[in-house]
C-alpha positions in Angstrom: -74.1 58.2 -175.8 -74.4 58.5 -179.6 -71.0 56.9 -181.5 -69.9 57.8 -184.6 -68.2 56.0 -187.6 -65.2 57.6 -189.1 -65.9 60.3 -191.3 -64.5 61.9 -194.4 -62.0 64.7 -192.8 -63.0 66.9 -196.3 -66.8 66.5 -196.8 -67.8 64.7 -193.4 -69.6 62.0 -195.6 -69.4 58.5 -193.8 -66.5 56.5 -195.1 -67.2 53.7 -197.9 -65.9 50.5 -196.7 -65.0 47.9 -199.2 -67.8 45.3 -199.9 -68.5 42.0 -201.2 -71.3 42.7 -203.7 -73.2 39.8 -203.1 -76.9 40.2 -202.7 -77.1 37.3 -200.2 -74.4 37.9 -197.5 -75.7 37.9 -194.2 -75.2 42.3 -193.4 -76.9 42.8 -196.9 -80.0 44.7 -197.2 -81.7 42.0 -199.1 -81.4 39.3 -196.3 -81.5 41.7 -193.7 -85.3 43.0 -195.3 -85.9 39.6 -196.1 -85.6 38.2 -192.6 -87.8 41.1 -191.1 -90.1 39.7 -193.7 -90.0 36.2 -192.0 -90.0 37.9 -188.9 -93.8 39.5 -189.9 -94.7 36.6 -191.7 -94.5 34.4 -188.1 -96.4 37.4 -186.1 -98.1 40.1 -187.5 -99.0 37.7 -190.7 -100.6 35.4 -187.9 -102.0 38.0 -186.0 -103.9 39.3 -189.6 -105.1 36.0 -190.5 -106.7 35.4 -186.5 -108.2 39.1 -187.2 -109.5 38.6 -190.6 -112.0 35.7 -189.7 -113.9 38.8 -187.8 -114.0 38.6 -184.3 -111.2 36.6 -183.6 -112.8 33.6 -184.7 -115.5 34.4 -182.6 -119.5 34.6 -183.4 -119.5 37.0 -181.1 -117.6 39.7 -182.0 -117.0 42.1 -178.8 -114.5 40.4 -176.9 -111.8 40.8 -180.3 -114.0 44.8 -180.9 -112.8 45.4 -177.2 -109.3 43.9 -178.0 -108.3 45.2 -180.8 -109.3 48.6 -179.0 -106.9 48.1 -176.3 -104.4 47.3 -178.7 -104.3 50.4 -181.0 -104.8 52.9 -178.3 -101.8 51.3 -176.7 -100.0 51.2 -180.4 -101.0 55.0 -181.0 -98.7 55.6 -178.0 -95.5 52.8 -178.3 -96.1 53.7 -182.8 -95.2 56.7 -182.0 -92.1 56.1 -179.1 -90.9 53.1 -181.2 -88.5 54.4 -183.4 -86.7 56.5 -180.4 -86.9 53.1 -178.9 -85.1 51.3 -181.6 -82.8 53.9 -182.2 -81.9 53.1 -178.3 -82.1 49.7 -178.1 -81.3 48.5 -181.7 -82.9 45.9 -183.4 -83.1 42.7 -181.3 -84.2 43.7 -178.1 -86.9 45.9 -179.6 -88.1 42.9 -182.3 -87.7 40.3 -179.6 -90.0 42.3 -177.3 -92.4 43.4 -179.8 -92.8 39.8 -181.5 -93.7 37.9 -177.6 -96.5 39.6 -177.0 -98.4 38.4 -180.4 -97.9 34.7 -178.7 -100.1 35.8 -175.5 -102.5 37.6 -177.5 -102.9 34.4 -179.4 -103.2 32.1 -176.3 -105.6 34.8 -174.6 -108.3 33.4 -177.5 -107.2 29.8 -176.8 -108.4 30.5 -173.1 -111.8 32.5 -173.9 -112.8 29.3 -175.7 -113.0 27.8 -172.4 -114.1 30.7 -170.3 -115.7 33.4 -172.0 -114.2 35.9 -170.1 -113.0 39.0 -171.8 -110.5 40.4 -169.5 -107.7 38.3 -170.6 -108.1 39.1 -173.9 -108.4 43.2 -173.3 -105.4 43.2 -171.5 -103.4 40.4 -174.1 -104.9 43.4 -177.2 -103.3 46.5 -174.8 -100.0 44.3 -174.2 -99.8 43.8 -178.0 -100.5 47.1 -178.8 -97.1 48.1 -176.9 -95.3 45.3 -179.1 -96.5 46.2 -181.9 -95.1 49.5 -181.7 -91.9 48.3 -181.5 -91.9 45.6 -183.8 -93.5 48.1 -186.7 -91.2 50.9 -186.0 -88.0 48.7 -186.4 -89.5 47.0 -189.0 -90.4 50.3 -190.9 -86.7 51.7 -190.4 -85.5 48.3 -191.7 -87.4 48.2 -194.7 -87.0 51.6 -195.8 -83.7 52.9 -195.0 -81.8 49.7 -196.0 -82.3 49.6 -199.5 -80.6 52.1 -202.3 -82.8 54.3 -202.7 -84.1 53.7 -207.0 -85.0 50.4 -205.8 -87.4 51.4 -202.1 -90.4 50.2 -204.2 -89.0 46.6 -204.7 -88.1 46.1 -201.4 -90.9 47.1 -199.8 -92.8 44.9 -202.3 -90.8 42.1 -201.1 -91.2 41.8 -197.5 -95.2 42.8 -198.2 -95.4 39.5 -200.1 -93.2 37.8 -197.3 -95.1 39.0 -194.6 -98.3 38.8 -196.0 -97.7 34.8 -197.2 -98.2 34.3 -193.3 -101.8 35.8 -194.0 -102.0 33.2 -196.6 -101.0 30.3 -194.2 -102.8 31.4 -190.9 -105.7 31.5 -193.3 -105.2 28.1 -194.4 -105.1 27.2 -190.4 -108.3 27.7 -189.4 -109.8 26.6 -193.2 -108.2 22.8 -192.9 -109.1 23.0 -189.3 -112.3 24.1 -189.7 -113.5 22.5 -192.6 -115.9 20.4 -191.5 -117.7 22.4 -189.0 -119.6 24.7 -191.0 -121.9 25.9 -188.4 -119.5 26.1 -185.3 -119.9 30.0 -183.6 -116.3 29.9 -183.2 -112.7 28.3 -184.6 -111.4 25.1 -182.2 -108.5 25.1 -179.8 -105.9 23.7 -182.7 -105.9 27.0 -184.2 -105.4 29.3 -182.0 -102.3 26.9 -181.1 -101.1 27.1 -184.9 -101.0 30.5 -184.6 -99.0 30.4 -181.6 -96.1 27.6 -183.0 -95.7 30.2 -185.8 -95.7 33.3 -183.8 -93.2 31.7 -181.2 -90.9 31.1 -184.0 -90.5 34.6 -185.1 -90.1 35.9 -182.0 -86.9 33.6 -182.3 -86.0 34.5 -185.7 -86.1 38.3 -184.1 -82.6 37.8 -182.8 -81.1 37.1 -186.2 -81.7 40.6 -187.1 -78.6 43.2 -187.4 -77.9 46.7 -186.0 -78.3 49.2 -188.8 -74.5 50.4 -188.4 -73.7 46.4 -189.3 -75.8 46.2 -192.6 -73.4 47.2 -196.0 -75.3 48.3 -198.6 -73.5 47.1 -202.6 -71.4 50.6 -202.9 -70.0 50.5 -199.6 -72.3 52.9 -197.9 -73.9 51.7 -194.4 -77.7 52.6 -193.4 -76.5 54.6 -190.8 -73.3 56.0 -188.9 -75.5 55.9 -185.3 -74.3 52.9 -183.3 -76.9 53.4 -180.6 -79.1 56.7 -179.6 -80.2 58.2 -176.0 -83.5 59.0 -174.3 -83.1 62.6 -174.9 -82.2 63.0 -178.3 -85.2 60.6 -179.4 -87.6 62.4 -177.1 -86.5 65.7 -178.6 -86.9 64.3 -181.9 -90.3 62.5 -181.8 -91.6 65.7 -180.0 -90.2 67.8 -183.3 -92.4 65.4 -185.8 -95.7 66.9 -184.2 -95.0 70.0 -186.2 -92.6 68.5 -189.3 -94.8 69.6 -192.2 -94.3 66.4 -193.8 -95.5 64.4 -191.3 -98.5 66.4 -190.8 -99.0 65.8 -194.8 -99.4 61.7 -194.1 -101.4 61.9 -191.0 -104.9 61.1 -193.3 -103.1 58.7 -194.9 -101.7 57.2 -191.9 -105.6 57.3 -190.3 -106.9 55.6 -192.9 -104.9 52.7 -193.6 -105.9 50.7 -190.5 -109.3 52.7 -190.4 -111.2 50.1 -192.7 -110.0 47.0 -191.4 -112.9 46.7 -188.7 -115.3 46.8 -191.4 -114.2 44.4 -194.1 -112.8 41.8 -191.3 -116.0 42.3 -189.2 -118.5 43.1 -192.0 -117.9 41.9 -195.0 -116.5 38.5 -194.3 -117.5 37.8 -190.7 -121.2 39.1 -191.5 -121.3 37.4 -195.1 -119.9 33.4 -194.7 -119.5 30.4 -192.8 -116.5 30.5 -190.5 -115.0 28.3 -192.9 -115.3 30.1 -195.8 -114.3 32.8 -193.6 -110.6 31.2 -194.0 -110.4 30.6 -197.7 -111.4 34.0 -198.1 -108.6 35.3 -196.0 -106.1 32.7 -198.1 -107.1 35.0 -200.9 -107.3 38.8 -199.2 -103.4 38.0 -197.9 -102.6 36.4 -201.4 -104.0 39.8 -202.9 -102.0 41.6 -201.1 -98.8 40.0 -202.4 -100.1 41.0 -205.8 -100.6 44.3 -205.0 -97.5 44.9 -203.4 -95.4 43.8 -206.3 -98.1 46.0 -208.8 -97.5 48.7 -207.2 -93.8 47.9 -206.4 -92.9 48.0 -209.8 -94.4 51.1 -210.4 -93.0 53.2 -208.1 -89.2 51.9 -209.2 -89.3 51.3 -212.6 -92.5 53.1 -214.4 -90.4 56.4 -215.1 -86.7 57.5 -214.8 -88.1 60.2 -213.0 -88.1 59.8 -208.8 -90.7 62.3 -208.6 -93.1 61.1 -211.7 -93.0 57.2 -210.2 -94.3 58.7 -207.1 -97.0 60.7 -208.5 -97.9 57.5 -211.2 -98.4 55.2 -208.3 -100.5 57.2 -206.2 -102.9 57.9 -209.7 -102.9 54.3 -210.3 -103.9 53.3 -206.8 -106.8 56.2 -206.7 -108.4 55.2 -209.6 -108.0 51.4 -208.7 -109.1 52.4 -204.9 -112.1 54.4 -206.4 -113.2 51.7 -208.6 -113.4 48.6 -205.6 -114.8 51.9 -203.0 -117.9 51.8 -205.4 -117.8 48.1 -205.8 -118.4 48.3 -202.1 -121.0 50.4 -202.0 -123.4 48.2 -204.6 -122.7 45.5 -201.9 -123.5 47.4 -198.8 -126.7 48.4 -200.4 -127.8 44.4 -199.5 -127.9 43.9 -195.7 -127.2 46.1 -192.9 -126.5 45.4 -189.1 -129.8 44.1 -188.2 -129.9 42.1 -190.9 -126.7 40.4 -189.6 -128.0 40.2 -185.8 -131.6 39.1 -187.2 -129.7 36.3 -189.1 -132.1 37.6 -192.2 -129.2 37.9 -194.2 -128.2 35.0 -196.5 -124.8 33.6 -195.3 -122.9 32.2 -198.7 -120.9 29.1 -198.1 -118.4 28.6 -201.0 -119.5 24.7 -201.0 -123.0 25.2 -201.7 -123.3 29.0 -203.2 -121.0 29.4 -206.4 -122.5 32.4 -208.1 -123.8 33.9 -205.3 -120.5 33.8 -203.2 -118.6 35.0 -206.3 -119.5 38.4 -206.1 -118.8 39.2 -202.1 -115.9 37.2 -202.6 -114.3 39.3 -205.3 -115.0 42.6 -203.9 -113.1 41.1 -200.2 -109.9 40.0 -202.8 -110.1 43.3 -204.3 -110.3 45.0 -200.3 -106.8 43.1 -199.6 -105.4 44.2 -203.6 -106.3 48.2 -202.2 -104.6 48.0 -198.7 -101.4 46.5 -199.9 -101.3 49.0 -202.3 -102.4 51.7 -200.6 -99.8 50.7 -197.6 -96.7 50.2 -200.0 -97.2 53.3 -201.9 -97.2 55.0 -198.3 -94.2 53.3 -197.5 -92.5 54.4 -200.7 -93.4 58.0 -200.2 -91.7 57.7 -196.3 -88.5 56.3 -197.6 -88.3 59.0 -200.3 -88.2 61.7 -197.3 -84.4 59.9 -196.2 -82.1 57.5 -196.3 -81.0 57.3 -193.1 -82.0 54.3 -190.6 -82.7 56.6 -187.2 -84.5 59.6 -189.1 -86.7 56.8 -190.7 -87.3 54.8 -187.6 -89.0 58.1 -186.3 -91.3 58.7 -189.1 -92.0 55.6 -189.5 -93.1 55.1 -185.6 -95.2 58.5 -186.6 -96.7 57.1 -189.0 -97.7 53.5 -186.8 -98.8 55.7 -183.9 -101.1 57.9 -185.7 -102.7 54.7 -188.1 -102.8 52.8 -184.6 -105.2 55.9 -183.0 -107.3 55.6 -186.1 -107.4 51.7 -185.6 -108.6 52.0 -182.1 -111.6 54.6 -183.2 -112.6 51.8 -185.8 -112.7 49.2 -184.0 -114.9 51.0 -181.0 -117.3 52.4 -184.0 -117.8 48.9 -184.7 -118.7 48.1 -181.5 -121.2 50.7 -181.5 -122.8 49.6 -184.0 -122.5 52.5 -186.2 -124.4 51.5 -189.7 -122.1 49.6 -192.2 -123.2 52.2 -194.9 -121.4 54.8 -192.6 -118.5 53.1 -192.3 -117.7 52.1 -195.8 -118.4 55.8 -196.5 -116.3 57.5 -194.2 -113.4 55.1 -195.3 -113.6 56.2 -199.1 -113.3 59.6 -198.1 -110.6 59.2 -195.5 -108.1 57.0 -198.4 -109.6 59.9 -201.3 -108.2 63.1 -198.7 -104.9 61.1 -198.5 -104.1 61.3 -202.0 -103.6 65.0 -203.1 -101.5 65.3 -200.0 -99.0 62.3 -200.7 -98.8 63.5 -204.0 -97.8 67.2 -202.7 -95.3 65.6 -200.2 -94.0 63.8 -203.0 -93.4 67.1 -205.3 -92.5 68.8 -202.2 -90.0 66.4 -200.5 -89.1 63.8 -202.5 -86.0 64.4 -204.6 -84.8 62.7 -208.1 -82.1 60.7 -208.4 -80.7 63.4 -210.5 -81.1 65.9 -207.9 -79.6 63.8 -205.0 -76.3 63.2 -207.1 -75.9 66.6 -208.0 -76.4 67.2 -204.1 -73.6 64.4 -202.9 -71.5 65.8 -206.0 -70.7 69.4 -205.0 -67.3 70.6 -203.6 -66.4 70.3 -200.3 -65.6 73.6 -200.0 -69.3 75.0 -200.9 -71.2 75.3 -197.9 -74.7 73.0 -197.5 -76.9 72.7 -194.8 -77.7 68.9 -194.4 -79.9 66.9 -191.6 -78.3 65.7 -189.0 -78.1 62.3 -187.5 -80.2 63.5 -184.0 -82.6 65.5 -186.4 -81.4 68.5 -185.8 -80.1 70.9 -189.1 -76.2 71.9 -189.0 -73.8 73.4 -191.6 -71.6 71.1 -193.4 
């Protein structure tokens, strides 16, 4: 049953409680997003490094194609139940259960190095998938609903670099290990159990995390009045964001933004360099993305007093910059194709031996990891302008998951289908290119200024208003 903090008799507004203003107390939302960042730094960062070497560290890329199918057609479904999950369940359960199965997933790699056989690793990717639901839904609510609300963009910035700093280091992993085996067909048994040390201690660090109704923001104001939720208020809910305008609005967005990693892991750097240099370049794609997050970060919180105008600046500044690295794929593309990979007639650059000629594809796979944190973030942003509230924003957030999840699953089967590279590279410019007129609608549409939610919270209690309730559902004031 859904419990209630005390409310204003007057105005129904959740009472303020008394806080110490201290941005590093344990129930404020700056440890709390910072330890979800640690949290994703130990899995998911893991989990993106072991994917970005193409094919799982594997020559032979069909057992991770297969995989990573499993897992977002399984994530399409637990993305989308995830937040009515957390709302349910809270936090730790939901982490904790999420965050395991990355370890299995992990191990299930460890074991086709001995045996070759993909059915371990299907069902490990179709396991994760239902993790990864839950651990990206609550970590989506978290990250968006806990901050104030002028300063979304920073936070958001700062778990991306957290998390994606376990890119960084899970590349590393397999680099070091690696290092001297230039021409092995796949990584050795010490880094798949790397991975698995990290992974294992997030899924630790998962309990440390607090209940939404626990966490104080700095004026007294909690992320949400909702102790804990039921099955039938989330499933009415999740049901209602099928036909929520504003969810409809993201769903390119939300396609796209898993929709090209198939090709740059897969065909850009596992078709173009040595499984070492596969590593390094992941060091860099993850580091990129810590750049990009805080870019575009600061953009979208400080780049205008305007709520509305930050949102609309950082969605110009990643099209052009998206634009600009689309084309700079396209001139590379226009090299090799598919059977020049599987005819081994295409040069494979070493960053050892092939200085200028690595430079170039190496570049173009920084600038790939620049774009998706940027392109995520400012996503993010545009979700946690829609509310402020932790439940509401655990549900579009596991909308948005589920429906990027479906479009990862399509990608990673038109890989192993050997669709043309060219194809691919094209249908992912225009899939990001669609998503931004939309965002920046939902942003004029939805997303109110500071000035506009003040004058909002600021009326008198005796002038009727119509404002969202906790369950979803509209009721008068």
């Amino acid at each position: 049953m859904v419990e209630n903090e005390k409310h204003d008799q007057e105005t129904g507004s959740p009472v303020k409680t008394n806080v110490n203003k201290s941005v590093f107390r344990y129930n404020s939302p700056f440890v709390q997003v910072g330890l979800i960042g640690l949290v994703c730094f130990c899995c998911p960062g893991m989990f993106n490094a072991l994917s970005g070497m193409g094919g799982g560290g594997q020559l032979d890329h069909t057992a991770a194609n297969n995989a990573n199918t499993a897992l977002y057609t399984t994530f399409a479904i637990f993305g989308i139940l995830g937040g009515g999950i957390y709302n349910i369940l809270g936090p730790r359960l939901t982490l904790f259960a999420g965050c395991s199965t990355y370890i299995l997933y992990a191990g299930s790699f460890l074991y086709y190095n001995h045996h070759e056989q993909q059915g371990f690793v299907v069902f490990s990717g179709a396991l994760l998938g239902v993790g990864a639901g839950l651990l990206w839904a609550g970590q989506g609510a978290i990250m968006t609903s806990y901050p104030p609300a002028h300063r979304k963009g920073t936070y958001i910035s700062m778990f991306w670099s957290i998390f994606n700093m376990g890119g960084v280091i899970g590349g590393l992993i397999p680099f070091i290990m690696n290092y001297n085996r230039e021409t092995a067909s796949s990584v050795n048994d010490g880094t798949y159990i790397g991975f698995m040390v990290f992974m294992t201690i997030g899924t630790v660090l998962a309990l440390s995390i607090l209940h939404p109704s626990k966490v104080i923001r700095n004026d007294g104001s909690k992320c949400t009045d909702i102790k804990y939720s039921n099955v039938v208020t989330e499933s009415v809910a999740i049901a209602k964001l099928f036909t929520d305008w504003k969810m409809l609005l993201i769903v390119p967005a939300a396609w796209a933004s898993n929709f090209f990693y198939s090709y740059q892991f897969n065909n850009v750097n596992g078709a173009l360099f040595t499984l070492r240099t596969r590593g390094l370049n992941n060091v860099f794609y993850w580091g990129a993305q810590m750049i990009g997050s805080v870019m575009i970060g600061y953009i979208m919180d400080f780049s205008f007093k305007s709520r509305k105008k930050r949102g609309l600046a950082g969605i110009a500044v990643v099209a052009v910059l998206g634009t600009g690295i689309w084309i700079g794929g396209l001139f590379n593309q226009k090299g090799y194709n598919y059977h020049d990979v599987q005819n081994k007639t295409v040069r494979i650059l070493d960053f050892k031996k092939d200085g200028t000629d690595f430079a170039g594809p190496f570049v173009l796979y920084f600038s790939y990891g620049l774009l998706d944190a940027m392109f995520q973030s400012m996503v993010y942003w545009v979700i946690g302008g829609l509310a402020d509230d932790s439940v509401i924003l655990s549900r579009y957030v596991g909308f948005y998951k589920g429906v990027q999840s479906a479009g990862g699953a399509v990608a990673w089967q038109i890989d192993t289908h050997h669709v043309p590279y060219m194809n691919q590279l094209i249908v992912n410019w225009v899939l990001t290119t669609i998503s931004y007129p939309l965002l920046a609608l939902l942003v004029i549409k939805a997303v109110k200024d500071d000035d506009d939610k003040v004058a909002e919270q600021e009326l008198p209690s005796e002038f009727p208003k119509v404002i969202e309730s906790n369950d979803g559902f509209s009721k008068p004031n």
